[in-house]
Backbone bond lengths (Angstrom), bond angles and torsions (degrees), N, CA, C in turn:
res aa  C-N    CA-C-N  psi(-1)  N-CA   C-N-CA  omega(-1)  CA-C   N-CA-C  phi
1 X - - - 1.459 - - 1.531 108.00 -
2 X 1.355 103.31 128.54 1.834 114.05 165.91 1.799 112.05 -25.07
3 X 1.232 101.80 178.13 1.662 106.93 151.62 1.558 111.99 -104.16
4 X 1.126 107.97 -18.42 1.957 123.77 -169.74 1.636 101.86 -68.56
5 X 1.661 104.43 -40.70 1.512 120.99 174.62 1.203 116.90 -80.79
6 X 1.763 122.80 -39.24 1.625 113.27 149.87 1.231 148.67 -45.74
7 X 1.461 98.03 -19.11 1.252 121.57 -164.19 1.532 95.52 -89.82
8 X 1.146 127.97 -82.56 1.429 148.23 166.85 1.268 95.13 -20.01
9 X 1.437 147.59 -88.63 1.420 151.27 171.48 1.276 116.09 -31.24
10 X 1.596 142.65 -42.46 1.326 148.90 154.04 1.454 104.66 -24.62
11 X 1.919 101.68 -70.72 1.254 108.94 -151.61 1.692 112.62 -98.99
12 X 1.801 106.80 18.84 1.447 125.65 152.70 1.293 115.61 -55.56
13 X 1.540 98.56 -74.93 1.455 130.54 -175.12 2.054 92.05 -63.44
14 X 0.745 146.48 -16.61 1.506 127.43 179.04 1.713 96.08 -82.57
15 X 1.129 114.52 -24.76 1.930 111.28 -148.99 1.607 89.57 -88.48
16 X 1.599 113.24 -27.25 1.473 129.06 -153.78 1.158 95.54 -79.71
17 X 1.448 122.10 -39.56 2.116 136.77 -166.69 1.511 90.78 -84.24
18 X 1.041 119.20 -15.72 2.346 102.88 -158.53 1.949 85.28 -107.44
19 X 1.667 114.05 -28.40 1.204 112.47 174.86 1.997 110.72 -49.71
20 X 1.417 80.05 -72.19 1.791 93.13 -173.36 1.392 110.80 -60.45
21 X 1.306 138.87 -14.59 0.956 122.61 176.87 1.253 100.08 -79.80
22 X 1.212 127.94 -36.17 1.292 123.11 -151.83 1.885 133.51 111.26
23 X 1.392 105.67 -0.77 1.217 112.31 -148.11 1.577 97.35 -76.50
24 X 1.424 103.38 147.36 1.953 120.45 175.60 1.204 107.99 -60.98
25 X 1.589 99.73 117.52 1.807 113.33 179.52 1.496 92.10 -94.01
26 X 1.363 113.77 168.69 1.333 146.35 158.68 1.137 135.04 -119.10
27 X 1.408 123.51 159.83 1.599 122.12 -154.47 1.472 102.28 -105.73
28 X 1.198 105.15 133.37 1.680 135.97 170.68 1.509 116.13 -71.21
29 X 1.418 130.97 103.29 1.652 114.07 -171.46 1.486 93.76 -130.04
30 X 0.966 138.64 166.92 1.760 173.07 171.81 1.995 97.16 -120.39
31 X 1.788 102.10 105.49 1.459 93.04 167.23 1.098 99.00 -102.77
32 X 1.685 94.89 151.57 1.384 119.82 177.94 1.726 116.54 -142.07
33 X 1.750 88.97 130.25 1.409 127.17 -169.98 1.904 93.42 -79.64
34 X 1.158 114.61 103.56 1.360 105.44 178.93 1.266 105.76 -102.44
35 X 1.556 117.83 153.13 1.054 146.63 171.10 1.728 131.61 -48.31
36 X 1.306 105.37 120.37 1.491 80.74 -157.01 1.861 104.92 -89.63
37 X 1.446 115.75 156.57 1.356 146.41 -167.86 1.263 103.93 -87.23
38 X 1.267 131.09 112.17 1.464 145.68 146.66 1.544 106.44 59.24
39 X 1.966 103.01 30.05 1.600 114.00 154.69 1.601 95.33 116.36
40 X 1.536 112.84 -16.77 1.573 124.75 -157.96 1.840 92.77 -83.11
41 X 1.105 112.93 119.71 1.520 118.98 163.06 1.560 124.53 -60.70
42 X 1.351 118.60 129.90 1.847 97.32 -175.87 1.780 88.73 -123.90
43 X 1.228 101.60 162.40 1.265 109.95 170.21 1.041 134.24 -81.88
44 X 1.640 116.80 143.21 1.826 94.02 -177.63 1.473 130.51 -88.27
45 X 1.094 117.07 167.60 1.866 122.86 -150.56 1.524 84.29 -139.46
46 X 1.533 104.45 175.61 1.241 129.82 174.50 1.554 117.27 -128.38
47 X 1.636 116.18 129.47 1.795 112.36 -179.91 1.506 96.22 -108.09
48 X 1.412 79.34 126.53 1.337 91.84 167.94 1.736 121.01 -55.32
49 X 1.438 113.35 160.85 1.593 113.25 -169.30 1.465 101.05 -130.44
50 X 1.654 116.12 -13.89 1.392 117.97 -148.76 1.311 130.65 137.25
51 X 1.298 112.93 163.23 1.778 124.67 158.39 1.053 108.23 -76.14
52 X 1.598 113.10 135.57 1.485 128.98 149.72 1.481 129.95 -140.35
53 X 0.894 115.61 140.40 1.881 118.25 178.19 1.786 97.47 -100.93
54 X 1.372 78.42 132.39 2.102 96.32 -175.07 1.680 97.85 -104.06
55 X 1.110 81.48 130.81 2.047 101.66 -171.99 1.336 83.26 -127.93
56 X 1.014 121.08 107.96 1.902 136.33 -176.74 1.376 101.59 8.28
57 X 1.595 125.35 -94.75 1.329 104.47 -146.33 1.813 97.60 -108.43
58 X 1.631 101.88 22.73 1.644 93.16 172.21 1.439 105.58 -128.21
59 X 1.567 117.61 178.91 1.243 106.25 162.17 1.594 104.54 -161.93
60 X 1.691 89.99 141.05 1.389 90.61 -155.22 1.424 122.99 -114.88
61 X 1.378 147.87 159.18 1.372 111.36 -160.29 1.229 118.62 -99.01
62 X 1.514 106.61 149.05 1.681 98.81 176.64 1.976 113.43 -122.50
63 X 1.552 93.88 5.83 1.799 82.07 152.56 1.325 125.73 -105.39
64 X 1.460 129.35 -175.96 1.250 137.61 -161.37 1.307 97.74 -72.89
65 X 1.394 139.94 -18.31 1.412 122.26 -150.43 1.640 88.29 -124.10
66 X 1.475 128.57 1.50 1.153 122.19 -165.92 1.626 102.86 -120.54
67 X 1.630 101.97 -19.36 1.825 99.82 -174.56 1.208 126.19 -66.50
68 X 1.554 100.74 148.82 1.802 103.18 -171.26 1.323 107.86 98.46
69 X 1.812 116.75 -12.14 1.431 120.53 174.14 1.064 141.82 -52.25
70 X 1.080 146.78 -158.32 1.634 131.99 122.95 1.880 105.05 -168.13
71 X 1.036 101.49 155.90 1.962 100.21 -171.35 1.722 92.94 -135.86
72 X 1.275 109.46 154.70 1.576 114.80 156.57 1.487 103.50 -97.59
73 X 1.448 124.54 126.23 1.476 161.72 130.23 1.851 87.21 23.98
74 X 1.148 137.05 97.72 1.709 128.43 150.63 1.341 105.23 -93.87
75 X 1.444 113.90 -133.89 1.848 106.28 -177.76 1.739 100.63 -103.85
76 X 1.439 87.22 -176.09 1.457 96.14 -161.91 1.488 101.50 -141.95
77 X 1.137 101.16 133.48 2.240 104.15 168.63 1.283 111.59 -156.43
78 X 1.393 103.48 161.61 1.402 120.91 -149.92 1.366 86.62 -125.06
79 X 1.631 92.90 139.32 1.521 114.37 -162.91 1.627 109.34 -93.59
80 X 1.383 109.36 93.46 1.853 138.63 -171.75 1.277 97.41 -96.45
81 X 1.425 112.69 157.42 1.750 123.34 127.91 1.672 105.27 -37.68
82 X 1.506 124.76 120.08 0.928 104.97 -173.42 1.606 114.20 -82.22
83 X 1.559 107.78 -10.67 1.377 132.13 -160.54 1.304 128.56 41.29
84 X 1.587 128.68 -167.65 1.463 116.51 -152.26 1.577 106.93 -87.64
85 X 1.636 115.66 171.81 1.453 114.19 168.87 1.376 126.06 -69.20
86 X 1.406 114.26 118.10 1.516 112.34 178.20 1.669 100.69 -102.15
87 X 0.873 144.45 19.05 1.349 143.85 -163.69 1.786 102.06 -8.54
88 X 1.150 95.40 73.86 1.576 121.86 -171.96 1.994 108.13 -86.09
89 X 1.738 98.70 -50.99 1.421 121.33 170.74 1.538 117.38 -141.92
90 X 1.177 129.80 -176.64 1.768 120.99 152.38 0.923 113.93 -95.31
91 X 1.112 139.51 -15.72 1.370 160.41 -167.46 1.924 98.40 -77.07
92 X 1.547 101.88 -68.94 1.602 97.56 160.76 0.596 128.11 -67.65
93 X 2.158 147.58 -26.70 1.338 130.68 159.98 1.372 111.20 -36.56
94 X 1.495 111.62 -52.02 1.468 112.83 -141.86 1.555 108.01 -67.24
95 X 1.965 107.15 -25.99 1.086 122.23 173.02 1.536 108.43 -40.25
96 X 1.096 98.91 -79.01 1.676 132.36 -155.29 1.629 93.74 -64.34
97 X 1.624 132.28 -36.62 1.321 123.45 157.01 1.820 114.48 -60.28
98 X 0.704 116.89 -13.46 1.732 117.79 177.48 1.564 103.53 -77.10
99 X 1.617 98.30 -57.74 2.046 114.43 -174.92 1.262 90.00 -45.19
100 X 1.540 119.53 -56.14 1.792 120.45 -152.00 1.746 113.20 -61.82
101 X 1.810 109.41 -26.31 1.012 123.47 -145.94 1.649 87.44 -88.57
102 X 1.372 115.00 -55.86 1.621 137.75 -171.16 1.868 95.15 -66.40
103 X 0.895 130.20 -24.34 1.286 127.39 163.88 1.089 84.19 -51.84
104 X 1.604 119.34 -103.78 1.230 141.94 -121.90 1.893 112.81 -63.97
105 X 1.486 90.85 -5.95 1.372 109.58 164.43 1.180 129.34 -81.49
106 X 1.459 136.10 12.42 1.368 158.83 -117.99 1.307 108.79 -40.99
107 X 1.212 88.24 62.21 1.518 112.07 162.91 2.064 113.02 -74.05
108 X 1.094 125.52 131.22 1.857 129.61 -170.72 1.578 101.19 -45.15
109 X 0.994 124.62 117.99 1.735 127.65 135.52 0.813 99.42 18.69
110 X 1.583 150.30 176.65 1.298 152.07 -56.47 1.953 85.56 -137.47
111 X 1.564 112.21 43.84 0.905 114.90 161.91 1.759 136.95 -76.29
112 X 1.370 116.53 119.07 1.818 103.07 176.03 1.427 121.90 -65.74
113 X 1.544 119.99 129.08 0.745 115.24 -173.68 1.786 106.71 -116.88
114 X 1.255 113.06 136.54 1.300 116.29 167.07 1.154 133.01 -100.45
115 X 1.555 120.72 136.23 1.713 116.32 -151.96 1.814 107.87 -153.43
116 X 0.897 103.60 168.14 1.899 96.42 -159.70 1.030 134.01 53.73
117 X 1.307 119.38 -4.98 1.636 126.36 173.25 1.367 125.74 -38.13
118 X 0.957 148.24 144.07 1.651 141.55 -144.34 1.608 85.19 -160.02
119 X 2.348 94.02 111.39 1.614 112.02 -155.97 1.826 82.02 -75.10
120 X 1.819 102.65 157.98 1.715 93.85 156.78 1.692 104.96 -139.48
121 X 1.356 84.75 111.32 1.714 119.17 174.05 2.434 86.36 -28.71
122 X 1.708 85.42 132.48 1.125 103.35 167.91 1.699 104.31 -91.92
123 X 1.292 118.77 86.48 1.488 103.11 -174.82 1.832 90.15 -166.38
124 X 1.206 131.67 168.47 1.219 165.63 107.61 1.293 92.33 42.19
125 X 1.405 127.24 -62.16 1.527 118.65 -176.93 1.470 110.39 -71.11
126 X 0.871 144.00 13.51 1.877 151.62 153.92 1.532 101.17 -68.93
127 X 1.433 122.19 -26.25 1.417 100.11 -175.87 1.654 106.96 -80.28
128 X 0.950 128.43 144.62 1.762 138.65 -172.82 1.519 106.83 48.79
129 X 1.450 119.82 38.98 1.585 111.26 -179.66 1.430 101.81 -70.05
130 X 1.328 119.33 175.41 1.444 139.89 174.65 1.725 93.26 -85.69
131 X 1.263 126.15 -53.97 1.352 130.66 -145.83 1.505 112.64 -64.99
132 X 1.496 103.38 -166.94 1.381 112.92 -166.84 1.995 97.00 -68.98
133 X 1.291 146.59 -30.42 1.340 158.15 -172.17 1.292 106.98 -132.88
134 X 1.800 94.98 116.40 1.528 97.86 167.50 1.268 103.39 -143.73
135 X 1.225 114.74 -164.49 1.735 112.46 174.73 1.567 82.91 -145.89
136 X 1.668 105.79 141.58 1.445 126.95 149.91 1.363 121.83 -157.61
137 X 1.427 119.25 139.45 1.266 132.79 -136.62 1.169 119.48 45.43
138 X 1.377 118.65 62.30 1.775 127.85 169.19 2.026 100.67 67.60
139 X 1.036 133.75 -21.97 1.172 138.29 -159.79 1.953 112.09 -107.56
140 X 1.612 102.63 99.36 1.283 126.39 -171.37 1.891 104.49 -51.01
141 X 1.503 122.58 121.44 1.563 116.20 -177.63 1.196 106.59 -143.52
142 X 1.407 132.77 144.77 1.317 154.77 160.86 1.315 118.80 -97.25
143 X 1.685 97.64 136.06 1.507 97.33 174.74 1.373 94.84 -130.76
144 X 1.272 102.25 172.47 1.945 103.64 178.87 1.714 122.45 -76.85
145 X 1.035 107.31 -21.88 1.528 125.35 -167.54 1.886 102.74 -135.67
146 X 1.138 108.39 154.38 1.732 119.85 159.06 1.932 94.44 -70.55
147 X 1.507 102.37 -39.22 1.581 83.04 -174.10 1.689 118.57 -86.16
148 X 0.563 87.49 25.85 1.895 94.79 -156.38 1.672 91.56 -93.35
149 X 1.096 126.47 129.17 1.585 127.26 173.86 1.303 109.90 -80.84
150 X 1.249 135.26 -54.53 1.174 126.79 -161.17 1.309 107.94 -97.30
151 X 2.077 120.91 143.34 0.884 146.44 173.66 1.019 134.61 -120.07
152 X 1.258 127.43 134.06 1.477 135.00 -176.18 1.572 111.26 -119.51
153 X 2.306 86.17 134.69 1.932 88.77 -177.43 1.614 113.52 -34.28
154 X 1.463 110.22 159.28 1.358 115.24 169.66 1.322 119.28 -64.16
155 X 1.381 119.06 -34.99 1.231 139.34 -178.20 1.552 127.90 -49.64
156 X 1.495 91.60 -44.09 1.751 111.90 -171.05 1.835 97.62 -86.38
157 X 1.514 106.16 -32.13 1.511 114.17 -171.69 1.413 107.37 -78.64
158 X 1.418 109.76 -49.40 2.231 104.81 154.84 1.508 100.05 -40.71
159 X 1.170 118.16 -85.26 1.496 114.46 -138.33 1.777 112.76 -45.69
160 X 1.053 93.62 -58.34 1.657 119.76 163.33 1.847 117.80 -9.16
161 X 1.657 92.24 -71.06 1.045 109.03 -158.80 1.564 117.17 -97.28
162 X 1.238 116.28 -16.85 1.574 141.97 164.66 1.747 109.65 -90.18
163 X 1.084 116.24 -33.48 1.124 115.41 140.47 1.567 133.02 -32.20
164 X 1.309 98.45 -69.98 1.333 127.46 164.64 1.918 120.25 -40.27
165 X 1.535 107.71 -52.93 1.387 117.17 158.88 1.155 126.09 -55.95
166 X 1.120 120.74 -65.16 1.653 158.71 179.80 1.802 85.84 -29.22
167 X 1.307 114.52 -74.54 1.314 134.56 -136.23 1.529 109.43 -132.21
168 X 0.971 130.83 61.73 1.638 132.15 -143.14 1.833 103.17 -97.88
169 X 1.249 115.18 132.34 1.222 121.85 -167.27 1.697 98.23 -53.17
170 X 1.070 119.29 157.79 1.580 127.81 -166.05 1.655 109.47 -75.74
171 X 0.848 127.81 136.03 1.849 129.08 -160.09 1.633 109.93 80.46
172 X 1.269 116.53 -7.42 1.558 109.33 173.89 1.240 135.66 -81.37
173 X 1.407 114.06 1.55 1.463 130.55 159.93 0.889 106.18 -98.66
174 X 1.759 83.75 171.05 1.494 123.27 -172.11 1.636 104.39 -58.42
């Protein structure tokens, strides 16, 4: 068997274990800076793309229109009052422009939303990728970063970390 086919089958069986357990998915969005209308500025919002469950630096899908997926980890915000501008930092605008954006996406209350994620094609180009999932020497691996050197099988990094969901050390919930 391939690694392209290990890979895909690994991260079947991970979506299949976080299903039956039950575990809390999160929402997949694409923000978008829209265009403004007859000079009128609009604000930007977020479209939704889907369910996903975030396994550190991947995320994989858990609705019907997203399964069989997989994304590398971009940023993430949780859908607040985003409240008013304190131009306090940019760092917190940019926050609180994300909250405002994932609102307006009517996306649920104190929902996570995931955004910038960069999809990675289950195919042929996984072998020697740069990215967070690749396969070399037939053997499917994740790393946390494109920059990050060291990698660990996919295998040990599922079990691990879905594990981890699945079955969460006691005080680790909500």
């Amino acid at each position: 068997m391939d690694g392209v086919q290990r890979a895909r089958e690994l991260l079947d069986d991970a979506a299949g274990r976080l299903r039956a357990a039950g575990v809390r998915d999160e929402a997949l969005a694409e923000y978008v800076e829209p265009r403004s209308v007859l000079g009128i500025r609009r604000e930007p919002t977020m479209r939704s793309l889907g369910r996903v469950w975030r396994i550190g630096a991947l995320l994989v899908g858990a609705s019907d229109d997203s399964v069989g997926c997989v994304w590398a980890t971009g940023s993430i915000t949780r859908v607040t009052d985003p409240g008013r501008s304190q131009f306090q930092s940019v760092s917190a605008e940019v926050r609180r422009a994300y909250r405002a954006a994932a609102a307006k996406g009517h996306f649920a209350d104190g929902d996570t939303v995931n955004h910038g994620a960069t999809p990675i094609p289950l195919d042929d180009t996984l072998v020697g990728s740069p990215g967070a999932l690749f396969v070399e020497d037939g053997v499917p691996l994740v790393r946390w970063s494109a920059t990050a050197g060291a990698a660990v099988p996919l295998a040990d990094y599922l079990r691990d970390r879905v594990g981890l969901l699945v079955n969460p050390p006691r005080g680790a919930t909500d």
